[in-house]
C-alpha positions as CSV (number, residue, x, y, z in Angstrom):
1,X,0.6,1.5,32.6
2,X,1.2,5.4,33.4
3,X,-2.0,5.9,33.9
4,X,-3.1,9.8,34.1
5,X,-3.6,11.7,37.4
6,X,-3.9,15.3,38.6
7,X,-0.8,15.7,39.5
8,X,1.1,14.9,36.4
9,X,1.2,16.8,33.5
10,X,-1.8,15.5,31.3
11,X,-0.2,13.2,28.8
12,X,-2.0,14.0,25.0
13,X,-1.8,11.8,22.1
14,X,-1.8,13.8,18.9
15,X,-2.3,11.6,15.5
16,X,-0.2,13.3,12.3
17,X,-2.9,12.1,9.6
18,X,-2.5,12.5,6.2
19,X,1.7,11.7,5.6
20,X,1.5,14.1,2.0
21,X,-0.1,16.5,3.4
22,X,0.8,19.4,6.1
23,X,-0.6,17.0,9.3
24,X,3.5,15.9,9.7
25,X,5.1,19.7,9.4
26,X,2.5,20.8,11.7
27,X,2.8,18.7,14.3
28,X,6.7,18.7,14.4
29,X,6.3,22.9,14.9
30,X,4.6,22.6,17.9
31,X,6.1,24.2,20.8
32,X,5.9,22.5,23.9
33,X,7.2,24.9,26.5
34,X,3.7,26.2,25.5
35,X,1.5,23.8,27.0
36,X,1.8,22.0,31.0
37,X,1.7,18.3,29.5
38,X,3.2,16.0,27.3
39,X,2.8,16.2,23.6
40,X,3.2,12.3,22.0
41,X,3.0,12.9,18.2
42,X,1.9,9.7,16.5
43,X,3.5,9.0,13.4
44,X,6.8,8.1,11.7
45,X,9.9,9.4,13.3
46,X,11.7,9.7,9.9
47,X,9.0,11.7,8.8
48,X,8.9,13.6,11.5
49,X,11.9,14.7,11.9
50,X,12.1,15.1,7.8
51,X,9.1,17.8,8.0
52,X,10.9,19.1,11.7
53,X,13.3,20.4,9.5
54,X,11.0,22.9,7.8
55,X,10.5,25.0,10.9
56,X,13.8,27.0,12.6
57,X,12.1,27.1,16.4
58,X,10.8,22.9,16.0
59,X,11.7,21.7,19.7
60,X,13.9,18.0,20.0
61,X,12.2,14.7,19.0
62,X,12.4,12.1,21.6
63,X,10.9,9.0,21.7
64,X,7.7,8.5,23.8
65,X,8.6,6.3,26.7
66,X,5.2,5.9,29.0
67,X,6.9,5.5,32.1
68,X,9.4,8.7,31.5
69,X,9.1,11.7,30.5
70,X,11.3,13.0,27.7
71,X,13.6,16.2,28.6
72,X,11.8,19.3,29.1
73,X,11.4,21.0,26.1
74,X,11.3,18.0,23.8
75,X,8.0,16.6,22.3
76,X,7.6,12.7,22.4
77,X,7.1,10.8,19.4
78,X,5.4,7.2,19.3
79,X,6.6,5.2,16.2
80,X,4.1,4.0,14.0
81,X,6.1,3.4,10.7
82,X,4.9,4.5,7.6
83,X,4.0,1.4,4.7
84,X,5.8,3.0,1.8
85,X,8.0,6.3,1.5
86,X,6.3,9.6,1.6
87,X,6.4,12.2,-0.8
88,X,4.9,15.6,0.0
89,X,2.2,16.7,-1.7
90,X,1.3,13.4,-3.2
91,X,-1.5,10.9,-1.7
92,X,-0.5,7.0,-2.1
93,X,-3.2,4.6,-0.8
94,X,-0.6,2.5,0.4
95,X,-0.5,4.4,3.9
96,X,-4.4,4.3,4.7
97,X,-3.6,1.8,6.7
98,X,-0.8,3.7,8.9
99,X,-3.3,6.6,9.1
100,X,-5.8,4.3,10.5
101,X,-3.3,2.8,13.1
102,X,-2.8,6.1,14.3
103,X,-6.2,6.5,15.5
104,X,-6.1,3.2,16.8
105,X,-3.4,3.9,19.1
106,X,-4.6,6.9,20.3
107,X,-8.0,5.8,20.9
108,X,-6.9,2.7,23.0
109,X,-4.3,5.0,24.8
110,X,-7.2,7.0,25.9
111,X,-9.4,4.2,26.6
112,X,-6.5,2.3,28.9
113,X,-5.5,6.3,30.5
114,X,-2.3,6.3,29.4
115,X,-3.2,9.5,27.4
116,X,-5.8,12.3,28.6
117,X,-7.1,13.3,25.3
118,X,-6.5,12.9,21.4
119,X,-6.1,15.5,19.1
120,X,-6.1,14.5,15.1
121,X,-4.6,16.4,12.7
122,X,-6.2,15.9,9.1
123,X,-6.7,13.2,7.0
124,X,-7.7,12.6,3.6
125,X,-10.8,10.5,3.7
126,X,-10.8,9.8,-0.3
127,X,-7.6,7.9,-0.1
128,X,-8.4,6.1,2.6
129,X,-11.6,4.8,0.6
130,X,-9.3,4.2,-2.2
131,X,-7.5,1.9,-0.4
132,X,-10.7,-0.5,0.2
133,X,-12.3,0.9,3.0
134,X,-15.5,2.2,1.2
135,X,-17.6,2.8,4.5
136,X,-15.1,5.4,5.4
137,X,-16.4,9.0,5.8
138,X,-14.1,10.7,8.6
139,X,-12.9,11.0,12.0
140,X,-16.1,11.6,13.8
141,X,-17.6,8.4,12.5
142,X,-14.6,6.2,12.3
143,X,-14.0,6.9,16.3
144,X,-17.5,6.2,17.3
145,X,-17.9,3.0,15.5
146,X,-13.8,2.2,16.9
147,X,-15.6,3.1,20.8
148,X,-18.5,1.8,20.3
149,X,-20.9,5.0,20.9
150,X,-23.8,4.7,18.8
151,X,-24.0,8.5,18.1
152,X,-21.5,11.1,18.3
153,X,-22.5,15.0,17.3
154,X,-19.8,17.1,15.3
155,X,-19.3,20.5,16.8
156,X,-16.6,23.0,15.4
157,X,-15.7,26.5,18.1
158,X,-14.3,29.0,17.7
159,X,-13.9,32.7,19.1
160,X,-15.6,35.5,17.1
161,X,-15.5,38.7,18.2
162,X,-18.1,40.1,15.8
163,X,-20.7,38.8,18.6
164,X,-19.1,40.4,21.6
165,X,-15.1,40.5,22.9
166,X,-14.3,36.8,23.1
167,X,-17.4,34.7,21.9
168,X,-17.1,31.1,21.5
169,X,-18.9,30.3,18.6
170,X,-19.9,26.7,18.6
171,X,-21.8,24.8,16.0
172,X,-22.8,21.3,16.0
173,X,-24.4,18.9,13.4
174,X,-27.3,17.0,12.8
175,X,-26.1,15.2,10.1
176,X,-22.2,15.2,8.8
177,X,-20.8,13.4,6.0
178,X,-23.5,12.8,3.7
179,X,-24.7,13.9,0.0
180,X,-26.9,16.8,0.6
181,X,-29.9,14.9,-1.4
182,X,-29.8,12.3,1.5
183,X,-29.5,14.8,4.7
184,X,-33.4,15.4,5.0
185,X,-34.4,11.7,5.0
186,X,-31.9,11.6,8.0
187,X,-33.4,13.9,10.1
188,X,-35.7,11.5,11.8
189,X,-37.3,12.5,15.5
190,X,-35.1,10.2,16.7
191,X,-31.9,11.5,15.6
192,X,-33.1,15.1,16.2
193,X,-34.1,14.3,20.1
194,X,-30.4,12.0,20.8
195,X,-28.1,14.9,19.0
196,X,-29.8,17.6,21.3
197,X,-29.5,15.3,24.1
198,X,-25.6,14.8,23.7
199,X,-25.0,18.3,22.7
200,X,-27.0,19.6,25.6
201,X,-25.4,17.5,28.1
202,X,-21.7,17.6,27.2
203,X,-22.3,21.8,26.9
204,X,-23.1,21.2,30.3
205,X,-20.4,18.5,31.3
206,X,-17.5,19.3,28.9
207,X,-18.0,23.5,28.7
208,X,-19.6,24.1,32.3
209,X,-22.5,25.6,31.3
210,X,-25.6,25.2,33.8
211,X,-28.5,25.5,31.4
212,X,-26.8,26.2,28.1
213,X,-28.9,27.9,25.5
214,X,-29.0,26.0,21.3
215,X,-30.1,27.9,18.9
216,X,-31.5,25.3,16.4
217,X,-32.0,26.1,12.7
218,X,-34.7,25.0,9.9
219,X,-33.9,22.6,7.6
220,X,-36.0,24.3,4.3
221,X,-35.1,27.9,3.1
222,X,-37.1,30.4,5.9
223,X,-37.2,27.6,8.0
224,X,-40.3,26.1,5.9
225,X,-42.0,29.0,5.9
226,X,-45.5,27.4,7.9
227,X,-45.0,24.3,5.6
228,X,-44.9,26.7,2.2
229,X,-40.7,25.5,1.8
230,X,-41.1,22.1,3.6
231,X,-42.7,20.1,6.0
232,X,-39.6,19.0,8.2
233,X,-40.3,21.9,10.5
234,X,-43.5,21.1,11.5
235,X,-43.3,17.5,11.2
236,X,-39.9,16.3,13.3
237,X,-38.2,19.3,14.1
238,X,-40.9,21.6,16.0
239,X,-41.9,18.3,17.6
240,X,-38.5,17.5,19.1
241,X,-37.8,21.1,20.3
242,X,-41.1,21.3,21.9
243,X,-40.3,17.5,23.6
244,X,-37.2,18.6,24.7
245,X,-38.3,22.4,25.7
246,X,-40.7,20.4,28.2
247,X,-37.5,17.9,29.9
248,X,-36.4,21.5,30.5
249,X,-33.5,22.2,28.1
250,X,-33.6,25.7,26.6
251,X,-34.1,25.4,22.4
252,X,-34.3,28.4,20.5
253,X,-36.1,27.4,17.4
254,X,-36.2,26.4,14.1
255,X,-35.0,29.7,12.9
256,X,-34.2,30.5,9.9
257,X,-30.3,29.9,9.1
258,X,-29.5,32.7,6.7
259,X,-30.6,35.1,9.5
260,X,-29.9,32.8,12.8
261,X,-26.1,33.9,12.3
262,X,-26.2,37.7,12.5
263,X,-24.4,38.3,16.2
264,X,-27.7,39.6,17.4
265,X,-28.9,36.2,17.2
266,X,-25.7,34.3,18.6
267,X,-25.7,36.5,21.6
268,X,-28.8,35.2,22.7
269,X,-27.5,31.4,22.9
270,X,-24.4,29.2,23.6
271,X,-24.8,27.0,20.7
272,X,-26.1,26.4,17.4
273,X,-27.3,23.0,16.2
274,X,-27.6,23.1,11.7
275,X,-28.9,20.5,10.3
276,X,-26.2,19.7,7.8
277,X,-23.0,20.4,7.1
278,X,-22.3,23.4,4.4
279,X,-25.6,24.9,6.2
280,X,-23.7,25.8,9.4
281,X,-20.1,25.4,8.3
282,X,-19.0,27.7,6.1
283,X,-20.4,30.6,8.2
284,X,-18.0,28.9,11.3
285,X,-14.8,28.5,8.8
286,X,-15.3,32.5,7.5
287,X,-15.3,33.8,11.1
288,X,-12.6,31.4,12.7
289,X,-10.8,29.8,10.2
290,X,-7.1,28.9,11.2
291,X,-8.0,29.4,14.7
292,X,-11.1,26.9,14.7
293,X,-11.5,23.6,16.9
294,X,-12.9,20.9,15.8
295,X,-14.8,18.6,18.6
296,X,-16.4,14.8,18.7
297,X,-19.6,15.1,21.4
298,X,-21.3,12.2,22.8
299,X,-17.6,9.8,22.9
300,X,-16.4,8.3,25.9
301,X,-13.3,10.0,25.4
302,X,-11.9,13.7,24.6
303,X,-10.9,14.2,21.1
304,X,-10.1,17.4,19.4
305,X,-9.0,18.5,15.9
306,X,-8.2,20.5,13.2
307,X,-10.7,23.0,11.1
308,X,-8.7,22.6,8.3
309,X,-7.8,19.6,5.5
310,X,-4.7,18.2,4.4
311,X,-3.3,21.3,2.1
312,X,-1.6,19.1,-0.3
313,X,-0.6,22.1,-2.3
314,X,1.2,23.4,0.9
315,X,2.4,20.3,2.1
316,X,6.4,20.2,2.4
317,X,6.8,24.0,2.4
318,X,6.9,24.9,5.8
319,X,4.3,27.6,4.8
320,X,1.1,25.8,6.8
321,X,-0.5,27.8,10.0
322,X,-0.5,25.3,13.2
323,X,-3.0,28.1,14.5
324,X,-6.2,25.6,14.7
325,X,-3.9,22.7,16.0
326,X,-2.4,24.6,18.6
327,X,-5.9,25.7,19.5
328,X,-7.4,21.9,19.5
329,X,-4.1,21.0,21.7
330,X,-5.3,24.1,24.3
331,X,-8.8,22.8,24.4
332,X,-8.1,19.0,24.8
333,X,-5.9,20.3,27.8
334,X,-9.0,22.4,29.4
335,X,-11.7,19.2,28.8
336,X,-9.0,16.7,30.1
337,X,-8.5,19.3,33.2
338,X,-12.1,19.3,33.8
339,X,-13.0,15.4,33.2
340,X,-9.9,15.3,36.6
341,X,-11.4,18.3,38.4
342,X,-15.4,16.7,38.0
């Protein structure tokens, strides 16, 4: 097994997701000469060199050999053949299961060290329910239950210059996937006290940040206005923070979201925790979208992605930014560099 070591260049496993969509095209445009590792793109060869063709400057597909590096210049590609024929732009639940392989790979290459870090590009979780697997409701949770972690925390980064000259924005999430009528019956004390606990620490272990400050919004409108919009405030979430504040983490909170994201308010932490989704989310997306990271805290491995879907509609055209993959690919590089250096 070529198992990693500071020496080499960092070897990273990047999944191609969703076959219709623009996961393929964008992966096959990335230029290596712009990283110090080796890219392995997961996925079908044919594919990939079908959507290679889209972009003028795509560097040479080589097959991924552990033990040897391809040429310089070249990025690797580990086979994992497709179930039926692709055709851009259109999903077919027949290839759920190759999607899924992908991540399987690339989880057990980073589990054995033959790969540093994973980075996904996006898939398209409704066909992969179509295809039988009903439970299904994304990458986050579909690596964590594949490791075994019992939590993971979603955080999306990205730089925004509206706070001050480059800013990382990072927001992480209470809750993820779920129907927003079911997201305040999640927020237990529990949940509240483990997410801060692996966003705090992995801040600390994964960014370097000494005694990182989270900014941690309300659930209800004003953040429950003194129990006038909402109890959750005073009932789990001032509890928590005031837990926590006391095992000496510094929380900054519950604040009221619609205001907790003017840069006044940023500036004064390193993080935000929301509580759900499209509460912290869409404010993220408007200020870093195509140049946006997508991280999984809490796993026992470094995976990055995508803040972006599958663009079916753009799928095919060779018209699809690869600024947010590029970005995740930069940032699995810096948290593989510091899991060596630690």
């Amino acid at each position: 097994m070529n198992m990693q070591s500071p020496a080499q260049r960092p070897t990273i496993a990047i999944t191609c997701g969703e076959p219709a969509g623009i996961g393929p095209e964008l992966c096959a445009a990335l230029a290596p000469a712009a990283f110090h590792a080796r890219l392995v793109l997961l996925g079908d060869a044919e594919l990939l060199a079908e959507r290679a063709r889209l972009s003028p400057q795509a560097a040479p597909l080589h097959p991924y050999q552990p033990d040897a590096s391809a040429p310089e210049g070249c990025l690797e590609v580990l086979h994992v053949p497709l179930a039926q024929p692709v055709t851009a732009g259109q999903l077919d639940p027949r290839n759920a299961g190759h999607v899924l392989a992908l991540l399987d790979r690339a989880v057990a290459g980073c589990q054995s060290g033959e790969f540093a870090a994973m980075v996904t590009a996006p898939l398209h979780k409704g066909v992969i329910r179509d295809a039988g697997h009903s439970t299904f409701t994304g990458h986050t949770e579909y690596l964590a239950e594949q490791t075994g972690t019992p939590l993971v925390v979603m955080m999306l980064a990205g730089r925004c210059d509206a706070v001050a000259p480059g800013y990382a924005l990072r927001v992480a999430l209470a809750t993820t996937h779920l129907p927003l009528r079911a997201v305040a019956d999640a927020i237990t004390p529990a949940l509240l006290t483990e997410t801060l606990r692996i966003l705090h620490a992995d801040l600390r272990q994964k960014f370097g940040l000494a005694a990182p400050r989270i900014l941690v919004a309300g659930l209800n409108p004003h953040a429950g206005e003194g129990g006038h919009m909402g109890r959750e405030e005073l009932d789990i979430i001032i509890p928590v923070l005031e837990q926590l504040r006391g095992e000496g983490m510094q929380l900054i909170g519950p604040l009221p979201a619609d205001t907790l994201f003017n840069p006044p308010v940023l500036a004064q932490g390193d993080a935000v925790l929301a509580m759900y989704h499209d509460q912290g989310l869409p404010v993220l997306k408007h200020a870093t979208f195509g140049q946006g990271i997508n991280l999984t805290l809490g796993l026992p491995l470094i995976r990055t992605s995508v803040d972006h879907g599958t663009a079916l509609d753009l799928a095919g055209t060779g018209r699809a930014d690869g600024g947010s993959l590029c970005a995740a690919v930069e940032l699995a590089l810096t948290l593989a560099a510091s899991r060596v250096s630690a």
